[in-house]
C-alpha positions in Angstrom: -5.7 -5.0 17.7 -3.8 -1.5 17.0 -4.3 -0.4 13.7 -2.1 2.0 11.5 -2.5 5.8 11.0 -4.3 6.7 7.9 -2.1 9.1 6.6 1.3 6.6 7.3 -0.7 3.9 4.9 -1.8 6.1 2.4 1.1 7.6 1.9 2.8 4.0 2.3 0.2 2.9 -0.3 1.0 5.3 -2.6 4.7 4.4 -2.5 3.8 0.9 -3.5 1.6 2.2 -6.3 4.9 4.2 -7.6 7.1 1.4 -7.2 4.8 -0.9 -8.6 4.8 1.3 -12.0 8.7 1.7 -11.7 9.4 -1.7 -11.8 6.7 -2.8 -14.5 8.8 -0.3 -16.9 12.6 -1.3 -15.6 11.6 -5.0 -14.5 15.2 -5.9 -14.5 16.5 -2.8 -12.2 18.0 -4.3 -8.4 17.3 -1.3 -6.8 13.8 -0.6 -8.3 12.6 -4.1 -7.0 14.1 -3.9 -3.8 12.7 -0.4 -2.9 9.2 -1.6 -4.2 9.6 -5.4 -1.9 10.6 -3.6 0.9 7.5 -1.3 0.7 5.0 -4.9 -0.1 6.7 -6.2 3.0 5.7 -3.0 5.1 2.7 -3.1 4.1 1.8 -6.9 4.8 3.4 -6.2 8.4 1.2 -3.0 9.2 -1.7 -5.1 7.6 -1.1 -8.0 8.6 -2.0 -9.9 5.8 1.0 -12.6 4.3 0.6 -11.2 0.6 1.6 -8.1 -0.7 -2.0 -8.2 -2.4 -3.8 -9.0 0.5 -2.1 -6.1 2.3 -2.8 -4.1 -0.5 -6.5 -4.7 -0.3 -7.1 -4.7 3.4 -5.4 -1.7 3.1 -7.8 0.2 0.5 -10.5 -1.1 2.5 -9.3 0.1 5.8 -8.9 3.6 4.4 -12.0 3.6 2.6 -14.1 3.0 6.0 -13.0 6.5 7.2 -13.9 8.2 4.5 -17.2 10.6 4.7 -20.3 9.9 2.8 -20.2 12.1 -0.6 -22.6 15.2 0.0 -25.8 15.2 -2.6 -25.5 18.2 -4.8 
């Protein structure tokens, strides 16, 4: 199974995050909603998970399983 680049999701990720926010304050914007539906839908194809909050998970989760165990103090 190929899996995405890190960096392309977390940025991609992020985007949705934005969008996310952008539309909850201008719900009834066009171009708000379509940016942020076109970002769900790349993320449920890179994912490939049929929700945009499935994606969103198994994305967090992919990204989390690189990261390096915290350092003790």
């Amino acid at each position: 199974m190929l899996l995405p680049d890190k960096e392309t999701l977390a940025r991609l990720l992020s985007h949705y995050r934005a969008h996310e926010r952008a539309v909850l304050v201008q719900p009834h914007e066009p171009a708000l909603r379509r940016r942020f539906e076109d970002t769900a839908y790349t993320l449920c194809v890179l994912m490939g998970e049929r929700t945009a909050r499935e994606a969103v998970h198994a994305a967090e989760r992919y990204l989390a399983l690189g990261r390096p165990a915290p350092r003790p103090p």
